[in-house]
VOSE-698764 format. One record per residue (C-alpha): residue number from 1; x negated, y negated, z negated; residue in one letter. Coordinates in Angstrom, 3 decimals. Layout:
N
{site NUM; {X; Y; Z}; 'A'}
...
This chain:
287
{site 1; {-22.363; 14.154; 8.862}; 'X'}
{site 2; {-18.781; 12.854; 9.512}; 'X'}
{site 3; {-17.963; 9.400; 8.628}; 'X'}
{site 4; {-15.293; 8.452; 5.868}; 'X'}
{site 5; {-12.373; 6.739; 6.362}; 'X'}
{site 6; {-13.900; 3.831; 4.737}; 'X'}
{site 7; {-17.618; 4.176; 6.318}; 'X'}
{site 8; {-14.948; 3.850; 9.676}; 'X'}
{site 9; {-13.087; 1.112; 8.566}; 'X'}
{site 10; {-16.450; -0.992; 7.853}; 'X'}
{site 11; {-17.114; -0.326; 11.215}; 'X'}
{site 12; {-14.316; -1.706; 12.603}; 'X'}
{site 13; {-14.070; -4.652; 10.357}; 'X'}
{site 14; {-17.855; -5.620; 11.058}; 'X'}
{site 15; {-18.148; -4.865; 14.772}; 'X'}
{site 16; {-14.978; -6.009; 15.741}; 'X'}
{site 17; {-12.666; -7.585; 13.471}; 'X'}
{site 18; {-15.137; -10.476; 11.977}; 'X'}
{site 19; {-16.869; -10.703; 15.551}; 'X'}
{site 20; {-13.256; -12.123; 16.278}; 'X'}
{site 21; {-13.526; -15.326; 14.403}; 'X'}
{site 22; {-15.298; -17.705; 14.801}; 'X'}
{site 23; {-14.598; -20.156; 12.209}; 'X'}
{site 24; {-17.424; -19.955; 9.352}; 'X'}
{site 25; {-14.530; -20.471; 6.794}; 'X'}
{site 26; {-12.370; -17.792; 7.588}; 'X'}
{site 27; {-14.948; -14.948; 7.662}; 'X'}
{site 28; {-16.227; -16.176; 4.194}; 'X'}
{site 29; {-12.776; -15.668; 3.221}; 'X'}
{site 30; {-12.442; -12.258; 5.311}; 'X'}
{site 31; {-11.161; -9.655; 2.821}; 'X'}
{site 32; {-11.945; -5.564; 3.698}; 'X'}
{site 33; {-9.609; -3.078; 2.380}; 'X'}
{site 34; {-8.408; 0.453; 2.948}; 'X'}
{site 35; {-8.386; 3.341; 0.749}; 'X'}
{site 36; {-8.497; 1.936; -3.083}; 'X'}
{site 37; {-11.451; 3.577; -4.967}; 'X'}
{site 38; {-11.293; 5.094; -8.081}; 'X'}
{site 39; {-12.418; 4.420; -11.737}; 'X'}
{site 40; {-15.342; 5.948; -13.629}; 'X'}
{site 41; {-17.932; 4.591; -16.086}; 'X'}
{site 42; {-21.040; 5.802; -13.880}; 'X'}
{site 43; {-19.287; 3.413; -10.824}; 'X'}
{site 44; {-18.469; 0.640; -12.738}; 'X'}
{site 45; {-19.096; -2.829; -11.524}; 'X'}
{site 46; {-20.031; -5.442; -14.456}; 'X'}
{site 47; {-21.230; -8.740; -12.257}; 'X'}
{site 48; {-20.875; -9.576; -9.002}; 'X'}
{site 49; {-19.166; -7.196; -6.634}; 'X'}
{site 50; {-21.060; -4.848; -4.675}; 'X'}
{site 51; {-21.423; -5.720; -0.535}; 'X'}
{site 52; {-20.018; -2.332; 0.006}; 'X'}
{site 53; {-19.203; 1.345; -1.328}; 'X'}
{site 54; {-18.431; 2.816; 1.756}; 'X'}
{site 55; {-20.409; 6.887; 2.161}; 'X'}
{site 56; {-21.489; 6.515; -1.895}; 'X'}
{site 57; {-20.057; 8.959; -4.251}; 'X'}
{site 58; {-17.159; 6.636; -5.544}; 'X'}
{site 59; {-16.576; 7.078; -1.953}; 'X'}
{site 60; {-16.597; 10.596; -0.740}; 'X'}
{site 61; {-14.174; 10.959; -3.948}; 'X'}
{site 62; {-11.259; 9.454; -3.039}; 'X'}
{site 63; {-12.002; 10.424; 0.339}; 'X'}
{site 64; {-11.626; 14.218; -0.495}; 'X'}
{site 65; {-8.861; 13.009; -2.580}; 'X'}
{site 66; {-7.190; 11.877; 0.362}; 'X'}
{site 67; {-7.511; 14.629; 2.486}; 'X'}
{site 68; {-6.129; 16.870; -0.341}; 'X'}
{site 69; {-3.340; 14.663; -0.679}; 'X'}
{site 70; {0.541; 15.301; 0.610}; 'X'}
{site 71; {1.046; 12.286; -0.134}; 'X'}
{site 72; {-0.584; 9.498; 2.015}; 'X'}
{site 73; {0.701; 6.360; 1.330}; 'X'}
{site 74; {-0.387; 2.970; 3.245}; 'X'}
{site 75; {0.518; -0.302; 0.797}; 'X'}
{site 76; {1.533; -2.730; 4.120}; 'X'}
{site 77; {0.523; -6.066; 1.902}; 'X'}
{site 78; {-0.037; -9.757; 3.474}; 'X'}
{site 79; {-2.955; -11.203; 1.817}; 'X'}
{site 80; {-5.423; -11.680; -0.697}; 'X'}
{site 81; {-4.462; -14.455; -2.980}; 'X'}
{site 82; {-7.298; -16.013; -4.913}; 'X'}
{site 83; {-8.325; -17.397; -2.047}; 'X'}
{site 84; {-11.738; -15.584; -1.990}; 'X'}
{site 85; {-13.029; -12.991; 0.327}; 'X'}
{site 86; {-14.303; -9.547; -0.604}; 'X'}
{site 87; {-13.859; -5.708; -0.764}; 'X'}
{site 88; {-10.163; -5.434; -2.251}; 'X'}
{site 89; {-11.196; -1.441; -2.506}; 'X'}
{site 90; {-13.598; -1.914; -5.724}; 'X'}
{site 91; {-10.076; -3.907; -7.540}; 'X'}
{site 92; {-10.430; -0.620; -10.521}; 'X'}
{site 93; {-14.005; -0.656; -10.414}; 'X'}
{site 94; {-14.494; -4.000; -12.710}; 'X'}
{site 95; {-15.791; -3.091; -15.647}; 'X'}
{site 96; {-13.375; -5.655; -17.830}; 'X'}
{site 97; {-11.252; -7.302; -14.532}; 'X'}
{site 98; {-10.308; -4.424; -13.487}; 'X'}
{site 99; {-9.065; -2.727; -17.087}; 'X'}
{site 100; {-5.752; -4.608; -16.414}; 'X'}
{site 101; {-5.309; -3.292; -12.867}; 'X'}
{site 102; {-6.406; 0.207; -14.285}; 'X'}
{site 103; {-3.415; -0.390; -17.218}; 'X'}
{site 104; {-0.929; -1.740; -15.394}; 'X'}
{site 105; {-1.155; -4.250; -18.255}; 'X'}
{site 106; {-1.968; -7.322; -18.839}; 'X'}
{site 107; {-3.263; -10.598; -17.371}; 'X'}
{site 108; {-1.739; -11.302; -14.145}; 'X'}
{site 109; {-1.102; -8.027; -14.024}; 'X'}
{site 110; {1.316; -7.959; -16.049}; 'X'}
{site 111; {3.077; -11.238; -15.462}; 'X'}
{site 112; {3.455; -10.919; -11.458}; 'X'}
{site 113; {4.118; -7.104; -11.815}; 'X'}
{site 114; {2.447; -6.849; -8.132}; 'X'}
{site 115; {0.484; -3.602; -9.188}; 'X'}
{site 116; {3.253; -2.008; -11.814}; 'X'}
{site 117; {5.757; -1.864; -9.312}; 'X'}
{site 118; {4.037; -0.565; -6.825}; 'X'}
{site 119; {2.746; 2.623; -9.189}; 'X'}
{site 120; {6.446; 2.708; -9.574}; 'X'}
{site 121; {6.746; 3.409; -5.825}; 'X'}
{site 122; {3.970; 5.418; -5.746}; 'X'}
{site 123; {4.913; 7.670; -8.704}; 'X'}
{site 124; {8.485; 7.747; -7.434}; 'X'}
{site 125; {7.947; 9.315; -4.017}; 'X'}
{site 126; {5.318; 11.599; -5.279}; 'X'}
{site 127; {7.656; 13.107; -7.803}; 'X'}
{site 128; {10.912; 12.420; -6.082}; 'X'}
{site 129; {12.125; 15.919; -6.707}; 'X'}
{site 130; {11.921; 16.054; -10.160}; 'X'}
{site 131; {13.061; 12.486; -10.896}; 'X'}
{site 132; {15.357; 12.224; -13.832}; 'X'}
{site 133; {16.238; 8.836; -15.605}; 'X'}
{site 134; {19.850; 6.724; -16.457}; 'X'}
{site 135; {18.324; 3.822; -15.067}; 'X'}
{site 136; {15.468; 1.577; -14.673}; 'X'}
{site 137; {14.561; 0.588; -18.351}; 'X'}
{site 138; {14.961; 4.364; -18.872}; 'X'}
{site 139; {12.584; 5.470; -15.960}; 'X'}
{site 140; {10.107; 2.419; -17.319}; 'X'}
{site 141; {9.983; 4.100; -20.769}; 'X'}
{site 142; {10.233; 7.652; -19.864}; 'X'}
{site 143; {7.741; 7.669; -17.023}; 'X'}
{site 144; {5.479; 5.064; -18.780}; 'X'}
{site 145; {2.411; 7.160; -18.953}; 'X'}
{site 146; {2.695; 9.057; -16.258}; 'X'}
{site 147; {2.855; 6.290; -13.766}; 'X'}
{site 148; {-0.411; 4.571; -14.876}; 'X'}
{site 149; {-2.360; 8.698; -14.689}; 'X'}
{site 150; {-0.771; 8.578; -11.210}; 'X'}
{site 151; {-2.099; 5.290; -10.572}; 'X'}
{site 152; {-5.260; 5.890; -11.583}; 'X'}
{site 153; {-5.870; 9.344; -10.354}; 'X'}
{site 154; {-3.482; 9.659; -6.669}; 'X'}
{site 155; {-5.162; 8.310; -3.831}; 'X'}
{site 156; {-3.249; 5.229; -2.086}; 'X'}
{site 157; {-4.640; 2.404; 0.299}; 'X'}
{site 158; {-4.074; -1.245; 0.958}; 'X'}
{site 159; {-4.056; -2.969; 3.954}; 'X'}
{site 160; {-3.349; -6.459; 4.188}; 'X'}
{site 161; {-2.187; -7.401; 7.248}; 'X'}
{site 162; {-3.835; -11.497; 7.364}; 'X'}
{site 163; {-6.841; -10.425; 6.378}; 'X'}
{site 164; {-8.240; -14.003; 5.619}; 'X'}
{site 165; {-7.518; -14.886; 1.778}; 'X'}
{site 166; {-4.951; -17.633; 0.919}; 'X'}
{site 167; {-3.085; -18.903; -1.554}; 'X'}
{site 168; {-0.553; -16.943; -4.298}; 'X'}
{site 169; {2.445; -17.630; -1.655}; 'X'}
{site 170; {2.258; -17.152; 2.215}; 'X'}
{site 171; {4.652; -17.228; 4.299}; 'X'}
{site 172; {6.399; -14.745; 7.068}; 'X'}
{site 173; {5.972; -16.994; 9.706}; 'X'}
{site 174; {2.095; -17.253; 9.415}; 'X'}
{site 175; {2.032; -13.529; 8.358}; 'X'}
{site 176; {3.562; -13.264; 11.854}; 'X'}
{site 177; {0.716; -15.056; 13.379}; 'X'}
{site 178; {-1.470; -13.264; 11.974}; 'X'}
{site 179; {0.021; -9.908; 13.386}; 'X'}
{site 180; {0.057; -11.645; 16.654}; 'X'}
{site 181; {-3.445; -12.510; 16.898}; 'X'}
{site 182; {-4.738; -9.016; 14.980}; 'X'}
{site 183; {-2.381; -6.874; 15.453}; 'X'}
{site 184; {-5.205; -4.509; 18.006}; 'X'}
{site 185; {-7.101; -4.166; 15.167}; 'X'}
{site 186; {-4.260; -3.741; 12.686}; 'X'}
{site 187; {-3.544; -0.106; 14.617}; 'X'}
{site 188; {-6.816; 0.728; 14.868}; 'X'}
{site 189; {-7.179; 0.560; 10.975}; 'X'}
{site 190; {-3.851; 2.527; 10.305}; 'X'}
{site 191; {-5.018; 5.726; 13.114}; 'X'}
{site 192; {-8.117; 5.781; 11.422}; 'X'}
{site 193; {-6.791; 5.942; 7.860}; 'X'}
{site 194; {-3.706; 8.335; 9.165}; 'X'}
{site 195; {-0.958; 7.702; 6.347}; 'X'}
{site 196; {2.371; 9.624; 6.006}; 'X'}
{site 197; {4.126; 6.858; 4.029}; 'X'}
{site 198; {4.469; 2.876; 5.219}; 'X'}
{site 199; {5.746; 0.726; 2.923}; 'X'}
{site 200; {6.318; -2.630; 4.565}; 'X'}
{site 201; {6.561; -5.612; 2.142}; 'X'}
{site 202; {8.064; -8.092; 4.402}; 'X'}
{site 203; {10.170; -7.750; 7.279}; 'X'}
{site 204; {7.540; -8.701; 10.323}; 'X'}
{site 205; {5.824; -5.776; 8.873}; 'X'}
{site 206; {8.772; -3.243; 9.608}; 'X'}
{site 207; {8.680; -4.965; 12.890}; 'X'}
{site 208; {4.843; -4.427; 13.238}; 'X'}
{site 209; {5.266; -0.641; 12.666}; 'X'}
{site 210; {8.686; -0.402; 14.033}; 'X'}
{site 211; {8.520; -2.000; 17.419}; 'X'}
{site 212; {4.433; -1.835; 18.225}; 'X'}
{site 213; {2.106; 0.433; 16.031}; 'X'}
{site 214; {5.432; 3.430; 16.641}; 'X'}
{site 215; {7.198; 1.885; 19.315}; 'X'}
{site 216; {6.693; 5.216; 21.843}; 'X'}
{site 217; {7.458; 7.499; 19.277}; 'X'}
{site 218; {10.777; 9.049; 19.200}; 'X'}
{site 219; {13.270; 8.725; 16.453}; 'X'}
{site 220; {16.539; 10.094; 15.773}; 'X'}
{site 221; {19.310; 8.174; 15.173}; 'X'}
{site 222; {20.265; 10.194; 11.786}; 'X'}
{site 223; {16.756; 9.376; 10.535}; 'X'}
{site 224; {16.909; 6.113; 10.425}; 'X'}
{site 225; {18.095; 5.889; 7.043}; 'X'}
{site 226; {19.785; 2.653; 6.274}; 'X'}
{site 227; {22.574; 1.506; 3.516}; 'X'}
{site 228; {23.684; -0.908; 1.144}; 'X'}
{site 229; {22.516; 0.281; -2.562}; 'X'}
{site 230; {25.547; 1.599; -4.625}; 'X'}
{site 231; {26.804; -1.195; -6.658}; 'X'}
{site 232; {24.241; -3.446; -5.821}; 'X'}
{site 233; {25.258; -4.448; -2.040}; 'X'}
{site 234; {22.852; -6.932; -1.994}; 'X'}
{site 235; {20.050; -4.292; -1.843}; 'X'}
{site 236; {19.600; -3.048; 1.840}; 'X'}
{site 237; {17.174; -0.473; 1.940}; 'X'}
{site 238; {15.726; 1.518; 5.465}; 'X'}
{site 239; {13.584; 3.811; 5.956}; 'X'}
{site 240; {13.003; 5.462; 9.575}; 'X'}
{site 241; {11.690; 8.811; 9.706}; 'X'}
{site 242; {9.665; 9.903; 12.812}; 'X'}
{site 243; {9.675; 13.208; 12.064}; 'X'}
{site 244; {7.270; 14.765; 14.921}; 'X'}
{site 245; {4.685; 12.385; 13.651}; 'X'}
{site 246; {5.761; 12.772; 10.218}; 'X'}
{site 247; {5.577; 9.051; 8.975}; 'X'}
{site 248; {8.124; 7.679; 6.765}; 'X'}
{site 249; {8.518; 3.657; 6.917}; 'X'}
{site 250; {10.428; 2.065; 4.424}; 'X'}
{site 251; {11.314; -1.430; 3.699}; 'X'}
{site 252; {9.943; -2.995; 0.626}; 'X'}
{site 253; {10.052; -6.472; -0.905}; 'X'}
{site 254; {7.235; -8.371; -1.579}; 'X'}
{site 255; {6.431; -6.141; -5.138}; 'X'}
{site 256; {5.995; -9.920; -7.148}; 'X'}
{site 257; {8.670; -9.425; -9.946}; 'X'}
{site 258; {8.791; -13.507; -8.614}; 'X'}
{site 259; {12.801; -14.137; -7.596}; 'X'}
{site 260; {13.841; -11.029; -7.702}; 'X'}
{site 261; {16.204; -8.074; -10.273}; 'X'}
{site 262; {12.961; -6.228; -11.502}; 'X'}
{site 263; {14.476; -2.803; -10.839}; 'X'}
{site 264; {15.590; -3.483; -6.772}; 'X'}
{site 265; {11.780; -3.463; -6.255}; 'X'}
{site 266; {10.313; -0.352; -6.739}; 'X'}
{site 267; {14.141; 1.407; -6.805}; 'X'}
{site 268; {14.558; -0.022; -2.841}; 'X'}
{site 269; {11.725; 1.889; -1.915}; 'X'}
{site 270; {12.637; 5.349; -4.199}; 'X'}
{site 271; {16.265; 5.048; -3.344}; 'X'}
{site 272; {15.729; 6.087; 0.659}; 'X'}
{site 273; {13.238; 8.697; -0.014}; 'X'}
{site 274; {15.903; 10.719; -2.092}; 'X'}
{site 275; {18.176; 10.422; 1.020}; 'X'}
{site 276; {15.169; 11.704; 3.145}; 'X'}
{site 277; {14.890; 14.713; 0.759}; 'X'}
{site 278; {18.480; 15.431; 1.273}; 'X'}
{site 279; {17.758; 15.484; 5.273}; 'X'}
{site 280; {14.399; 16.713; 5.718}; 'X'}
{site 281; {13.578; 18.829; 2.535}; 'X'}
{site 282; {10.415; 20.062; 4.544}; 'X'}
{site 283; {8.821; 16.499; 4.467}; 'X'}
{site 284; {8.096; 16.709; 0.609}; 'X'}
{site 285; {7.415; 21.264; 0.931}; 'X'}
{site 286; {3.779; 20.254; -0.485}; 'X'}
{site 287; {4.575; 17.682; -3.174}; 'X'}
């Protein structure tokens, strides 16, 4: 029976990635990720978290998911942030930790605003064509419900790119190192996961997918898709579009509400795609 994505990805991360280190301290901390799993009652998680879900049912349902999916969007993250190792997959699957995640509500959930705005990205690209809304209060209001279904129901993965938990802050210097050192491994995890949709949340990752994991694919210069947000100069969004491997990369910033104009986050990331729908209507055909 074929292997999931996931079953693959533990693969990779026990046979090869952790094999890499050799520090006792960084593989405790060693987090796994890849595509996010799903909530229901009968895969619930109520103590301590489960050494892995990889080929169980909670499994082989987002997996189908996934491969039903237009849409197949890669979160390009740096790092855990507690500090603690662990399967960043099972995040919904908490019975009460992972309500907030779920509702896109409260806790540190809703103070950081890591997850909400990227739902908002999410949501955004998968309904791009339909999008109506005055501005960003008015798409937070309108779109409200229908961002935390889509959250909770489209499949999505996360990959973070130093995969050894630190602190709430990290820099893009050591992300850089880490991209350096793991970067092998790094493109092994994106072929086997296969998304349609990068979004890089700080600039070495661009440069990771940009000028390594795509650097011998050919781009037009018309699709790479960069401007200065109207009104809002300070907000340069890009997006390249490699259009006979049919992967959109987009710059995002680090989603953290944390220094930042709330709506530039998940609007830098939506803004590009509608250009992209202007130039390559067939991209979205199936959303």
């Amino acid at each position: 029976m074929e292997k999931t994505v996931n079953q693959q990805l533990d693969e990779l991360f026990n046979k090869e990635w952790k094999p890499s280190y050799t520090d006792p301290q960084k593989l405790e901390k060693f987090a796994t990720d890849g595509l996010v799993y799903k909530y229901k009652k009968v895969w619930r998680i109520e103590g301590k978290e489960r050494p892995t879900l990889a080929g169980t049912d909670a499994d082989k349902y987002v997996e189908d998911k996934w491969n039903k999916s237009p849409l197949k969007i890669v979160f390009l993250l740096k790092d855990k942030s507690d500090n603690s190792g662990g399967d960043v997959r099972q995040w919904f699957l908490y019975e009460k930790e992972g309500k907030c995640s779920r509702d896109l509500a409260g806790g540190n959930v809703g103070k950081t605003g890591f997850l909400p705005n990227m739902a908002r990205m999410l949501y955004g690209i998968m309904h791009i064509k339909e999008l109506e809304y005055e501005n960003f209060e008015d798409f937070k209001k309108k779109y409200k419900k229908d961002i935390v279904e889509a959250w909770n129901t489209l499949p999505f993965a996360f990959v973070e790119t130093k995969k050894i938990a630190g602190k709430p802050q990290v820099s893009d210097k050591e992300i850089q190192a880490y991209i350096d050192s793991d970067g092998k491994f790094l493109k092994k995890e994106l072929d086997l996961i296969q998304p349609n949709v990068i979004i890089c949340t700080c600039d070495p990752h661009f440069d990771f997918i940009t000028k390594e994991y795509l650097a011998n694919e050919e781009i037009e210069q018309s699709d790479k898709i960069v401007y200065q947000y109207p009104d809002a100069p300070f907000v340069n969004c890009c997006l390249w579009y490699y259009k006979r491997r049919n992967i959109a990369v987009v710059k995002s910033y680090h989603p953290t509400n944390r220094g930042k104009i709330q709506w530039t986050i998940s609007e830098r990331v939506v803004s590009p795609f509608r250009k992209l729908l202007e130039k390559h209507p067939e991209y979205f055909k199936d959303f």
